[in-house]
KOLLOTI-998666 format. One record per residue (C-alpha): residue in three letters; x, y, z. Coordinates in steps of 0.25 Angstrom, whole numbers, always signed. Layout:
BEGIN
ALA, X, Y, Z
...
//
This chain:
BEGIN
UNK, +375, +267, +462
UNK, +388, +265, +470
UNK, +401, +270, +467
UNK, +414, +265, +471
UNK, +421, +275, +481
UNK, +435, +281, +477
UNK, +438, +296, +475
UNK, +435, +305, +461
UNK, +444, +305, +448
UNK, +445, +319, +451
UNK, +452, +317, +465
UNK, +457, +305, +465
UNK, +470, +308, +460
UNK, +470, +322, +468
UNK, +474, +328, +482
UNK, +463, +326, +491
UNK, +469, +340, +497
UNK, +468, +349, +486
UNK, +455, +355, +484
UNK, +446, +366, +479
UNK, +443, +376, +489
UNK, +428, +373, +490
UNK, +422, +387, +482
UNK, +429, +380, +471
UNK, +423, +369, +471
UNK, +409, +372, +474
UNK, +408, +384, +466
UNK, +396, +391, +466
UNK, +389, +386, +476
UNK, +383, +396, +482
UNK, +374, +398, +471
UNK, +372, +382, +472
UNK, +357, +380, +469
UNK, +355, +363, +467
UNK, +364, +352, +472
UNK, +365, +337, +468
UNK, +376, +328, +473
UNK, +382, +315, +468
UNK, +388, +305, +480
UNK, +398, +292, +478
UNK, +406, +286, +486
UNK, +418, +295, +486
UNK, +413, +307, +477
UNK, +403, +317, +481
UNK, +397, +325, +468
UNK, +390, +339, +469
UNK, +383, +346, +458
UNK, +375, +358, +461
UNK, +369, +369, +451
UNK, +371, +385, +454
UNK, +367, +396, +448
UNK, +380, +406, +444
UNK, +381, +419, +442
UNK, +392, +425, +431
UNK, +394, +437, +422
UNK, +389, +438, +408
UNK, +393, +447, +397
UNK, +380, +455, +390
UNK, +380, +464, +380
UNK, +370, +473, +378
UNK, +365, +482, +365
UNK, +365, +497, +365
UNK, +354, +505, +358
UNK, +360, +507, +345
UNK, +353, +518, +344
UNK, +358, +529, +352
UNK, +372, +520, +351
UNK, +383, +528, +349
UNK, +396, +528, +341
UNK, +404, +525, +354
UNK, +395, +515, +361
UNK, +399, +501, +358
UNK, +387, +491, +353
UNK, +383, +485, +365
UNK, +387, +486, +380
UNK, +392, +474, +388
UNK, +389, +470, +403
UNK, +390, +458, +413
UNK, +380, +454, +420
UNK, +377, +442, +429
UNK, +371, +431, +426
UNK, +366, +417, +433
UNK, +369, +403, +427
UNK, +368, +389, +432
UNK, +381, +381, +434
UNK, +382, +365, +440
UNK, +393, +362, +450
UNK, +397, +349, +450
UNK, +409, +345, +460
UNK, +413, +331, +467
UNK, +421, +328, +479
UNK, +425, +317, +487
UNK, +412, +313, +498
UNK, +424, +316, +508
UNK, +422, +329, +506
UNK, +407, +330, +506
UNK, +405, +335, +519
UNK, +414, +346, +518
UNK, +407, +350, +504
UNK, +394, +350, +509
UNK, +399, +360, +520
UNK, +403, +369, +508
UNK, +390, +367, +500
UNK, +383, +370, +513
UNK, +390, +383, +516
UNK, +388, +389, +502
UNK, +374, +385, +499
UNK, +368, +398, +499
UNK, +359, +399, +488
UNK, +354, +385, +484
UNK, +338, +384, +485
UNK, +339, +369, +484
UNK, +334, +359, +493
UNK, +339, +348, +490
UNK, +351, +340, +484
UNK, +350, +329, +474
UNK, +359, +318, +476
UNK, +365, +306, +469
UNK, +375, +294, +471
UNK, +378, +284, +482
UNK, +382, +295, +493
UNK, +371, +303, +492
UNK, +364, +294, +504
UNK, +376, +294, +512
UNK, +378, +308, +512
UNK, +363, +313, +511
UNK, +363, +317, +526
UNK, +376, +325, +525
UNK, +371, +331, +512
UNK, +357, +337, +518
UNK, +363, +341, +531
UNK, +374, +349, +525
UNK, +366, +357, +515
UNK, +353, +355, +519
UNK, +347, +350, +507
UNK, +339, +336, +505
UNK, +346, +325, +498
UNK, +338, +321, +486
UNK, +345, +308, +480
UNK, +345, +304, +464
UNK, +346, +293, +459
UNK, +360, +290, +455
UNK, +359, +284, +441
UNK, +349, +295, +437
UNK, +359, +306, +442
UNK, +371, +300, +432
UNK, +363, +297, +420
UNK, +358, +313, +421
UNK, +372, +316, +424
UNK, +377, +311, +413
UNK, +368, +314, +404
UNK, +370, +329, +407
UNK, +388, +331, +406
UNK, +383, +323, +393
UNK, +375, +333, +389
UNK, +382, +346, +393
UNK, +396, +344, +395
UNK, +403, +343, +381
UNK, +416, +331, +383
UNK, +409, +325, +393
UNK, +412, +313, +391
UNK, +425, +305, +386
UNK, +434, +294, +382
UNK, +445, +290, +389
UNK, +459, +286, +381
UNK, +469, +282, +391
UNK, +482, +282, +382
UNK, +476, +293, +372
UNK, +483, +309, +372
UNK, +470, +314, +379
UNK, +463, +302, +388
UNK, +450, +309, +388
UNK, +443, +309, +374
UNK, +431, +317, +376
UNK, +418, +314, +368
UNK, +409, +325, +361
UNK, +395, +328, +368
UNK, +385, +322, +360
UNK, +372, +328, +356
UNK, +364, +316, +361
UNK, +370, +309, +374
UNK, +360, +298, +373
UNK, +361, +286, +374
UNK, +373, +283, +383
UNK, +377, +271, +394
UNK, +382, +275, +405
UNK, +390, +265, +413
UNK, +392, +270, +426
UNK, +403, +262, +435
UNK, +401, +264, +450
UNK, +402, +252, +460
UNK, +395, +244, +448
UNK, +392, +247, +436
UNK, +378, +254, +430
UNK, +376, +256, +413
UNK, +365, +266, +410
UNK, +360, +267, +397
UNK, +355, +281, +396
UNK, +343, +285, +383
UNK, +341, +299, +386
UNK, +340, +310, +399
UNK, +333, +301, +409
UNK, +333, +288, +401
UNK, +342, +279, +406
UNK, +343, +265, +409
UNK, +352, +256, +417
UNK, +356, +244, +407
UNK, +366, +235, +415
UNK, +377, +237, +425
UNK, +387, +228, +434
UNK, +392, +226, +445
UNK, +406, +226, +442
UNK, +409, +241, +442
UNK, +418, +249, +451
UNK, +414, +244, +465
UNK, +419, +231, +458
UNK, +434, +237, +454
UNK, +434, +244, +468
UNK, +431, +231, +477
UNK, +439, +222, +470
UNK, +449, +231, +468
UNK, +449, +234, +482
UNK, +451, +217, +486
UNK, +462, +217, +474
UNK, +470, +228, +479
UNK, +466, +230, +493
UNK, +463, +245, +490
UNK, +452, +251, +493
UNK, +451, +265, +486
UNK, +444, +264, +471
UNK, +452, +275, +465
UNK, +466, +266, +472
UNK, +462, +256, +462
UNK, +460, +264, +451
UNK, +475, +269, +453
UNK, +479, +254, +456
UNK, +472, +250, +443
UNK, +480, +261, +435
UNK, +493, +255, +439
UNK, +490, +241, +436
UNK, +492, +231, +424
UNK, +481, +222, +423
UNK, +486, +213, +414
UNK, +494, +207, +426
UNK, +481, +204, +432
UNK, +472, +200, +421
UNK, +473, +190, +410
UNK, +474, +195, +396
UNK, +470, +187, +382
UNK, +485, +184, +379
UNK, +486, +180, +394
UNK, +477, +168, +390
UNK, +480, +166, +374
UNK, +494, +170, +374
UNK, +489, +183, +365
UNK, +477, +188, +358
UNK, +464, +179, +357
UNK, +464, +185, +342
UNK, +451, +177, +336
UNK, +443, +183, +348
UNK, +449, +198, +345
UNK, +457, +196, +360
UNK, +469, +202, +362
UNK, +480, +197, +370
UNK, +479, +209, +380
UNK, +464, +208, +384
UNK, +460, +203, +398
UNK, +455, +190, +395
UNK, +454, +190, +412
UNK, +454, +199, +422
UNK, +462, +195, +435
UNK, +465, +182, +427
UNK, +478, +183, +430
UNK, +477, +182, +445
UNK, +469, +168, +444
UNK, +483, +163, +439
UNK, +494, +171, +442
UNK, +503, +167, +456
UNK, +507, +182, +460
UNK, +501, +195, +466
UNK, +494, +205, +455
UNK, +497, +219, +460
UNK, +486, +228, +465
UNK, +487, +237, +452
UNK, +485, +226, +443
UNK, +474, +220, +450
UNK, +465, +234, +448
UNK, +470, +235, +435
UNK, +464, +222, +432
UNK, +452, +225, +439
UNK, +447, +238, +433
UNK, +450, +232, +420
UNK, +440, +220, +422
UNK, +429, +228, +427
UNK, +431, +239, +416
UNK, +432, +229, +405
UNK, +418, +223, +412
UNK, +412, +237, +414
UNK, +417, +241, +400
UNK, +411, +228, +394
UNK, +398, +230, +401
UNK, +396, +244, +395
UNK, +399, +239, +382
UNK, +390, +230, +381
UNK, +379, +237, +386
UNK, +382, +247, +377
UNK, +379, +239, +365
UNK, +368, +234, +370
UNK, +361, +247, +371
UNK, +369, +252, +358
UNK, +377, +263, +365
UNK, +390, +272, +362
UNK, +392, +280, +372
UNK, +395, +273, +385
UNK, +398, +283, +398
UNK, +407, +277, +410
UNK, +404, +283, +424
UNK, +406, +279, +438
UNK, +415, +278, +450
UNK, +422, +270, +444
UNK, +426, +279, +431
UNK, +429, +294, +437
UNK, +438, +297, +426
UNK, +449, +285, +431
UNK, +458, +283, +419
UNK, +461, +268, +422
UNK, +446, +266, +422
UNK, +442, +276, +410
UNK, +452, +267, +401
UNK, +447, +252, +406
UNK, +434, +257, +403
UNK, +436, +263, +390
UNK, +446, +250, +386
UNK, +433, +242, +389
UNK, +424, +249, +383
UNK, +433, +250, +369
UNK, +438, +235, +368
UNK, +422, +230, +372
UNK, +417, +239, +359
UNK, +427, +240, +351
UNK, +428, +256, +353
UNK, +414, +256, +347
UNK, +410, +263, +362
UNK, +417, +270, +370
UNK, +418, +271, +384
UNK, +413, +286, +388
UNK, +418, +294, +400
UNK, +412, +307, +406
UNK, +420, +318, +413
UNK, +409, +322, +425
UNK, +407, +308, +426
UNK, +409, +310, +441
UNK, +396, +320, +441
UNK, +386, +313, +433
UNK, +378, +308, +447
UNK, +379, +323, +453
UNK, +373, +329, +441
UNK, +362, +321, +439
UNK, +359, +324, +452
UNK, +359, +338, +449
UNK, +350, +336, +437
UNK, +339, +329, +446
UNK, +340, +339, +455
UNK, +338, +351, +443
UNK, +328, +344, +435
UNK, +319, +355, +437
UNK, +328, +366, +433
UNK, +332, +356, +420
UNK, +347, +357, +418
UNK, +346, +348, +405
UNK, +338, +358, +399
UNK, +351, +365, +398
UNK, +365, +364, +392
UNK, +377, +364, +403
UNK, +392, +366, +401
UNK, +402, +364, +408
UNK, +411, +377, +415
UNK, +425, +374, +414
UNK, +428, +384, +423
UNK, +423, +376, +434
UNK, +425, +364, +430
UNK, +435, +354, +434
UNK, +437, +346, +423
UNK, +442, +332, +419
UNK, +455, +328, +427
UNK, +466, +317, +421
UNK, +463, +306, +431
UNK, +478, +303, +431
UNK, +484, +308, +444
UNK, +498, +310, +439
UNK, +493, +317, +426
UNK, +490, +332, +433
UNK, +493, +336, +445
UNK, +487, +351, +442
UNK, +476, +346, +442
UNK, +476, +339, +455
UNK, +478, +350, +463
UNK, +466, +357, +456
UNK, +455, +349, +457
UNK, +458, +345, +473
UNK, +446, +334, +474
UNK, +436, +341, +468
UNK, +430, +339, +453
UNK, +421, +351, +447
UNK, +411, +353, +435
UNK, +403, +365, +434
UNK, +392, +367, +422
UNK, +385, +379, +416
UNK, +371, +379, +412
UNK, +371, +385, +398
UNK, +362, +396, +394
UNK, +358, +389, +383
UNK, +354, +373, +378
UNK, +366, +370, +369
UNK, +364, +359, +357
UNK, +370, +354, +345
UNK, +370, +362, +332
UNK, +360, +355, +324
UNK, +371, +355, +313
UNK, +381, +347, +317
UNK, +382, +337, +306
UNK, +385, +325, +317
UNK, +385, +331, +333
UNK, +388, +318, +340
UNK, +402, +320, +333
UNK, +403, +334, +332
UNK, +415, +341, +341
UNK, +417, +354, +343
UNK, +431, +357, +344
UNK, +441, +355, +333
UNK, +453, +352, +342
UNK, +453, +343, +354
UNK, +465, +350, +363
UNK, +463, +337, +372
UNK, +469, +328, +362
UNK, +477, +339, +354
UNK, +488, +343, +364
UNK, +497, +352, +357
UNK, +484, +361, +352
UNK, +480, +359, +367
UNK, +493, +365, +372
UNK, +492, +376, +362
UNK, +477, +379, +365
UNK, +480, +378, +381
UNK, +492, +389, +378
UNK, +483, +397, +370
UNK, +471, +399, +380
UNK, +481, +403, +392
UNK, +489, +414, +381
UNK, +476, +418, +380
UNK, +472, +419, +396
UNK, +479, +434, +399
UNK, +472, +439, +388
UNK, +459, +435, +391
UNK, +460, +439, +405
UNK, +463, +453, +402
UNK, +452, +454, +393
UNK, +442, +449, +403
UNK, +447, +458, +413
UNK, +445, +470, +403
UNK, +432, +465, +399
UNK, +428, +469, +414
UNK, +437, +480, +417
UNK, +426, +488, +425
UNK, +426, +475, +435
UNK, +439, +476, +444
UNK, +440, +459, +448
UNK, +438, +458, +434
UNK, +455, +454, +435
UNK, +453, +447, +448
UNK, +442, +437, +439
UNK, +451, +437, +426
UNK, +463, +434, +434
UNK, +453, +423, +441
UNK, +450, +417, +426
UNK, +463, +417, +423
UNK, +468, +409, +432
UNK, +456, +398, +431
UNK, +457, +397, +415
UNK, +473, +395, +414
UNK, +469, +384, +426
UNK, +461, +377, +417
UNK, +471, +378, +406
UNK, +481, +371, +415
UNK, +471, +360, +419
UNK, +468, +357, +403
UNK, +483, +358, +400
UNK, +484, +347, +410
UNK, +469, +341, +408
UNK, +464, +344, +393
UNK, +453, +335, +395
UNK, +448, +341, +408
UNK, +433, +348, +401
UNK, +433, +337, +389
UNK, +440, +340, +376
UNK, +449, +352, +378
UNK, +448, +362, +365
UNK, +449, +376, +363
UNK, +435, +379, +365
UNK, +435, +372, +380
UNK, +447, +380, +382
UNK, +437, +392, +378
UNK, +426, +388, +385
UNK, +436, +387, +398
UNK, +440, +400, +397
UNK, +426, +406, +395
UNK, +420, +400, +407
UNK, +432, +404, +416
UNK, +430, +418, +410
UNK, +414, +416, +414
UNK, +419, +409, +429
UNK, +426, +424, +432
UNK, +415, +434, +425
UNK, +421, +437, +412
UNK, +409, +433, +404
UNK, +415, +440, +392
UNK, +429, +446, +390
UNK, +428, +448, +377
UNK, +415, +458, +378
UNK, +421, +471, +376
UNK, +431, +468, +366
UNK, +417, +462, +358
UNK, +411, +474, +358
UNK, +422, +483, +354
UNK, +424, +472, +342
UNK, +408, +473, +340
UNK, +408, +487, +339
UNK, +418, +488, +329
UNK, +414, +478, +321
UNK, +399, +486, +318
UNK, +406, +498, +314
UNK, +412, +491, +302
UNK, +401, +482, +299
UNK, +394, +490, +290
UNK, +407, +494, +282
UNK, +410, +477, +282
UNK, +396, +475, +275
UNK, +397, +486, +264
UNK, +411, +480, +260
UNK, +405, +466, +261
UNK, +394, +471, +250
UNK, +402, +478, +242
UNK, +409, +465, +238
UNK, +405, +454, +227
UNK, +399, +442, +233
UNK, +411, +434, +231
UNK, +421, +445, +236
UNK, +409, +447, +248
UNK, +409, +433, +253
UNK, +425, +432, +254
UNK, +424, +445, +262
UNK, +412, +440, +271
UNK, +421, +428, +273
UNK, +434, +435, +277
UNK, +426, +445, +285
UNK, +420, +434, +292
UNK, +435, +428, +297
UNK, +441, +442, +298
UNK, +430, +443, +310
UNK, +435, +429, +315
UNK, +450, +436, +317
UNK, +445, +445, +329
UNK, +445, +433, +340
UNK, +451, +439, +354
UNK, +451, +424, +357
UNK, +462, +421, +347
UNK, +476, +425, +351
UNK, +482, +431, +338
UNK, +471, +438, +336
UNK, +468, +445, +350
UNK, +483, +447, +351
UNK, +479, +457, +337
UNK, +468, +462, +344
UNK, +476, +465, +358
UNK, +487, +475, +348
UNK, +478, +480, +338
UNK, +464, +484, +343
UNK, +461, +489, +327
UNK, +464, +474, +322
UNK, +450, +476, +312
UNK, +443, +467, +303
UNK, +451, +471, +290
UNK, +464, +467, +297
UNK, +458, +454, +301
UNK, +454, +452, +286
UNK, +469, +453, +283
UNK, +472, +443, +294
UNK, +465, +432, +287
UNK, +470, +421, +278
UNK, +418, +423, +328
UNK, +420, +435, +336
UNK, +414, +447, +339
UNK, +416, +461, +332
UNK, +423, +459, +319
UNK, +420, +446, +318
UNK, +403, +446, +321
UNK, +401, +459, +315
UNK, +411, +459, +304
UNK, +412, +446, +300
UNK, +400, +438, +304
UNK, +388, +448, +300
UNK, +394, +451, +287
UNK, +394, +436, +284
UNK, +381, +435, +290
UNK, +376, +448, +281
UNK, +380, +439, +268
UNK, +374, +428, +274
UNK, +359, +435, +277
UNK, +360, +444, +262
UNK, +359, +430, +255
UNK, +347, +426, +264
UNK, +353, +416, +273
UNK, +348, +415, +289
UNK, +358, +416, +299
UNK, +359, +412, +311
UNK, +371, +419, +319
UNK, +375, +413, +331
UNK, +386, +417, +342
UNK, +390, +415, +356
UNK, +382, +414, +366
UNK, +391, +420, +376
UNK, +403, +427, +376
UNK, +418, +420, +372
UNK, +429, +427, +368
UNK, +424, +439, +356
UNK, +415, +430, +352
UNK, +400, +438, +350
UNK, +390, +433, +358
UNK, +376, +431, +354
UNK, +371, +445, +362
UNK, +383, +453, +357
UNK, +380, +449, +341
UNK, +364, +451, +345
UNK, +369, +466, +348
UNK, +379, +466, +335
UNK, +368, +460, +326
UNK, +357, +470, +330
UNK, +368, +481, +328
UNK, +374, +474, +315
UNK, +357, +474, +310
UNK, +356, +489, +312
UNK, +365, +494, +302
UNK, +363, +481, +292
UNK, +351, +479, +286
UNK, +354, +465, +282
UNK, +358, +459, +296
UNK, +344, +468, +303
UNK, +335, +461, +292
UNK, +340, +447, +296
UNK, +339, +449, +311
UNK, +326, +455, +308
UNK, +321, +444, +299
UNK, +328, +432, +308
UNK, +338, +429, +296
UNK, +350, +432, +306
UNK, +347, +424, +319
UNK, +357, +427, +329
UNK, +359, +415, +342
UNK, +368, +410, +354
UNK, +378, +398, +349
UNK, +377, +395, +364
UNK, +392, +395, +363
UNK, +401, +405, +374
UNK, +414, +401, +367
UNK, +421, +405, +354
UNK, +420, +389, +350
UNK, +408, +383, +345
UNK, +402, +368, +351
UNK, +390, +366, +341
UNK, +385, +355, +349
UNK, +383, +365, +361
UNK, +375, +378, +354
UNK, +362, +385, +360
UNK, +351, +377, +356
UNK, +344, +390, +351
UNK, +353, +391, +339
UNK, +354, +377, +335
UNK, +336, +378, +334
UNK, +340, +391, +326
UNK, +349, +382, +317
UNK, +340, +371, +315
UNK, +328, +381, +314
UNK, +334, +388, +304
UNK, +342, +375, +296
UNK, +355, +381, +296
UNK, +362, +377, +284
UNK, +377, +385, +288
UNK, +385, +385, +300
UNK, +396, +396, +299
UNK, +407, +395, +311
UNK, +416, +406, +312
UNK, +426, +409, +321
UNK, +440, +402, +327
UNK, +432, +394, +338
UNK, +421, +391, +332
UNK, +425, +385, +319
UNK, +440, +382, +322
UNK, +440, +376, +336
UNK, +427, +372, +337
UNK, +417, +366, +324
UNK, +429, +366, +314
UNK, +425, +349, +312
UNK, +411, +354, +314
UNK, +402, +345, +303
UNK, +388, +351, +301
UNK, +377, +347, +295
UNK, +376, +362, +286
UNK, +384, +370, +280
UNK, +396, +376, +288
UNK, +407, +386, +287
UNK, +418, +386, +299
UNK, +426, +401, +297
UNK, +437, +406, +307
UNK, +450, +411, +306
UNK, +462, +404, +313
UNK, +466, +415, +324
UNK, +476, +405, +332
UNK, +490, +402, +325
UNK, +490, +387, +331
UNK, +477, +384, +325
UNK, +480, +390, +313
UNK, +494, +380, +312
UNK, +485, +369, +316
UNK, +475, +371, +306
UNK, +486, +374, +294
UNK, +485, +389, +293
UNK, +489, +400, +300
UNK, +485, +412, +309
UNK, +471, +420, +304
UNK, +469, +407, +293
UNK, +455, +406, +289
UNK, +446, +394, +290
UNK, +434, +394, +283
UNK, +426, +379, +283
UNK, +415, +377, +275
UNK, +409, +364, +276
UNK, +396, +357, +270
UNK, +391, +346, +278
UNK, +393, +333, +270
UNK, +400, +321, +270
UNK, +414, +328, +268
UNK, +415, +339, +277
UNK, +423, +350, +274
UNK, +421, +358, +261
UNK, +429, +371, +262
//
């Protein structure tokens, strides 16, 4: 289907002369292995898979055995390891030759013949395309192509997709992935307009459609005002007053029409003004006017349709959407005064990509990329920009004309915990810093305090590599970027919260090969933490039951207090290296070391005596101090040689030990390795315990399961601490049983 002609949402308000050198842009390319391309009229957009090569962290047991007194419990070493990454970029068909060029010259190791092709340009530039890089056009058919696209950011990308609130503290309102994203319609507003039912993966229908779309608002606009470019009109459109032009309800009654539910201020007639008025109707008024008309018609249109099939979730797409705000807001207007708010009118932040991807995905079918879960890399990603040009200027100069999105095939299929009482309504994060702008300040401060001490241990955590300062420095520069751009942009990746500010700053820390910075400060914590064990569990048995359980509790929470990731607590850590497990008993009114070993196993002990199965989960790679799933198969193997109790369990598959999936010290139970949420139903899992600051506090603190839970961390930032009513080292301990009234403590 056509599509009116115009420049990108993210160029159109920038300077066509700043742009990224062109390594920045096509990143990777040299290990490019599969291409599809998307062409409108204006826009050219280029997906392409490669294969990426990165250092991971391993840890590896000695033999116990002939293990000395000095030898620490297992060694660490990076090694390289290949993954799979999608690029997807867009620019303006002016440039395409130039591109092209690029691509050509920096092909080296694709073994693809062909490239799959999607949109109304890829005819027109089919010869260009096949004589510069050599490979045969194969074309798609362009509907096809956006239903798969859609259907896969849907799937993958968390905030995906949002509502837009023009006059609200935060005009992006981003919606929670949901566990099923079928059914949906999609209207998608080009030249004219198309809406798509879609049932499932490949069942999709188109339902109905018009022709007044946004070739309509283009052309008409264009004999009204005499300009010619769409994205003019749009800027015309958001200077204008349209109740100048149009007639209103009050304009015919003298006020509302108040036993028809009319108020005075609706447009009973659009242009109706102009039939009667003597006088000239400036050019701004007049696309004001007309963008409301064929909103309100498209909006109208989807509505209907949408009731007709029984729908809720209704996505807008198209030309004539690209993020415009005058645009977004008619729509969603429309949308809310045709249903009465009962449906709202859905948005998607890669809407611009959505044809290039499903490119891709026919062009991959054999390697089947759905079998898979994807996530997105901040670190190479552009984000979501405010479409206001006079909003940030920052962020103008950055971007130049170019609009990135990079995602990373997970190693493992990512699901819903099966426990989640109600998971179209569960959401991870307890504080949205998008809409909270004095905890986003505070948050935003925090994580760039933070920055000199995580460079320094990165640096040390590869002191026999010499460039290892060169990378940190590299690092650093590019994470404090990204703060500046979500200081300016919060909603630039979705919802901002404390675990995507976590998330960030891993995958930068991946993007300059510090897989795990923490790595040696984990083993020195483990190692300390096994020569007390067996001490810890003698004191533990010597105890009554009641005293025994109090003391299992407190030990589990004195563990919680080692976190390098919280700054009064590594500030401790930093002066005083002897800081110990009975000092952090003292300190109290998910890490590694004291926290696994001396707080978690005890609990686990107590657990397994009294004949309960337990399944332990943990990262499954590396974040801040956090044990991963191969460093606590080392501890527990080592932790089962000197207690009888924990080696029976292993032994009689009553302690279960799996990946959460997860790389961050925060928890998203609607994205965990599908492995342990069988295990969870296999084994009907009657108690959740979270532990830990990120896990129970930032993340799951609202987290309603269909079992038993306990949420346990101690409070280890000052801020938080005053927001939630207690101060510093405070102890939270939420026990909840699933019922009608949440929350019995």
């Amino acid at each position: 289907m056509a599509t009116p002609g115009g420049t990108d949402r993210a160029s159109h308000s920038l300077d066509k002369s700043i742009t990224l050198p062109p390594d920045e842009i096509f990143r990777n390319l040299e290990n490019a292995k599969r291409f599809a391309i998307d062409i409108g009229g204006s826009l050219t957009k280029l997906a392409y898979y490669s294969t990426v090569q990165h250092k991971v962290a391993k840890v590896r047991s000695f033999d116990h055995t002939a293990k000395g007194d000095g030898e620490p419990l297992y060694e660490i070493s990076v090694q390289e390891e290949i993954t799979a990454r999608l690029h997807f970029i867009k620019f303006e068909n002016t440039y395409i030759e130039t591109c092209l060029d690029f691509i050509k010259d920096h092909l080296v190791n694709t073994e693809t013949k062909v490239i799959k092709a999607t949109g109304g340009g890829a005819h027109k530039f089919k010869d260009l395309i096949e004589k510069k890089l050599k490979l045969k056009v194969d074309k798609e058919d362009e509907m096809t192509c956006l239903i798969k696209g859609c259907n896969f950011v849907l799937r993958n990308i968390p905030h995906e997709a949002f509502v837009y609130a023009k006059h609200a503290d935060s005009e992006f309102r981003f919606q929670n992935t949901h566990p099923d994203i079928f059914p949906y319609l999609l209207v998608n507003i080009g030249s004219g307009v198309s809406i798509v039912k879609v049932e499932s993966e490949d069942k999709y229908e188109r339902i109905g459609g018009s022709s007044i779309g946004g070739g309509t608002f283009w052309g008409l606009g264009a004999l009204l005002t005499k300009t010619k470019r769409f994205d003019e009109l749009l800027q015309l459109a958001s200077k204008g007053q349209h109740t100048n032009v149009d007639m209103l309800v009050k304009d015919i009654y003298g006020g509302a029409y108040g036993s028809l539910g009319l108020t005075g201020d609706l447009i009973a007639s659009s242009f109706g003004k102009s039939a009667t008025a003597d006088k000239e109707f400036s050019k701004e008024d007049m696309a004001k006017s007309l963008l409301h008309m064929i909103s309100n018609d498209i909006g109208q249109l989807a509505c209907l349709y949408a009731r007709l099939h029984n729908l809720t979730r209704v996505y807008f797409g198209g030309f004539f959407i690209r993020g415009h705000p005058v645009t977004m807001h008619t729509i969603t207007y429309s949308i809310n005064f045709f249903t009465k708010g009962e449906v709202q009118a859905l948005f998607l932040r890669h809407e611009g990509y959505l044809g290039a991807i499903g490119a891709f995905l026919k062009g991959a079918e054999e390697d089947n990329p759905n079998q898979y879960s994807w996530g997105e890399n901040y670190a190479g990603s552009s984000g979501l920009m405010s479409v206001s040009p006079d909003l940030n200027p920052m962020q103008r100069a950055r971007s130049g004309t170019f609009d990135m999105l990079e995602m990373d095939r997970l190693e493992r299929q990512l699901v819903n915990l099966p426990l989640l009482q109600d998971p179209s309504s569960y959401i991870p994060d307890t504080v949205d810093l998008t809409e909270d702008a004095l905890a986003r300040e505070y948050w935003l401060y925090c994580f760039e305090e933070a920055l000199d001490g995580v460079v320094k241990r990165a640096v040390a955590s590869q002191r026999d590599q010499p460039e290892a300062a060169e990378r940190a420095e590299k690092f650093r520069q590019k994470y404090r970027h990204k703060l500046q751009t979500l200081r300016h942009q919060p909603f630039a990746y979705g919802s901002l919260t404390v675990r995507s500010l976590l998330d960030t700053r891993e995958h930068c820390l991946n993007e300059f090969n510090f897989p795990d910075p923490y790595s040696k400060i984990k083993q020195r914590e483990n190692d300390m933490a096994l020569k007390y064990y067996q001490k810890v569990v003698k004191s533990l048995e010597e105890l009554s039951w009641d005293q025994r359980q109090f003391a299992l509790v407190r030990g589990l929470l004195a563990g919680n207090v080692f976190d390098w990731g919280a700054k009064a607590v590594s500030d401790v850590l930093e002066s005083d290296p002897e800081f110990g497990f009975e000092q952090a008993k003292h300190q109290l009114q998910d890490n590694s070391g004291m926290d696994i070993i001396l707080g978690v196993f005890p609990f686990v002990r107590e657990l397994l005596i009294r004949g309960t199965e337990v399944v332990l989960a943990s990262n499954s790679g590396p974040a801040l101090n956090d044990v991963t799933n191969s460093e606590l198969q080392i501890v527990t193997e080592r932790i089962a040689a000197m207690d009888p109790v924990i080696q029976a369990a292993v032994k009689e598959d009553r302690l279960t030990l799996v990946q959460s999936g997860s790389s961050s010290p925060c928890l998203d139970l609607s994205r965990l390795d599908k492995v342990l949420a069988t295990v969870v139903r296999e084994r009907s899992t009657d108690l959740v315990v979270i532990e830990g600051m990120g896990r129970a506090i930032h993340t799951n603190y609202y987290a309603m399961l269909s079992c038993e839970s306990l949420k346990l961390a101690v409070i280890k930032n000052s801020w938080l601490a005053e927001r939630l009513g207690g101060k510093i080292f405070s102890v939270v301990f939420k026990y909840e049983v699933p019922s009608k009234t949440q929350g019995q403590y």
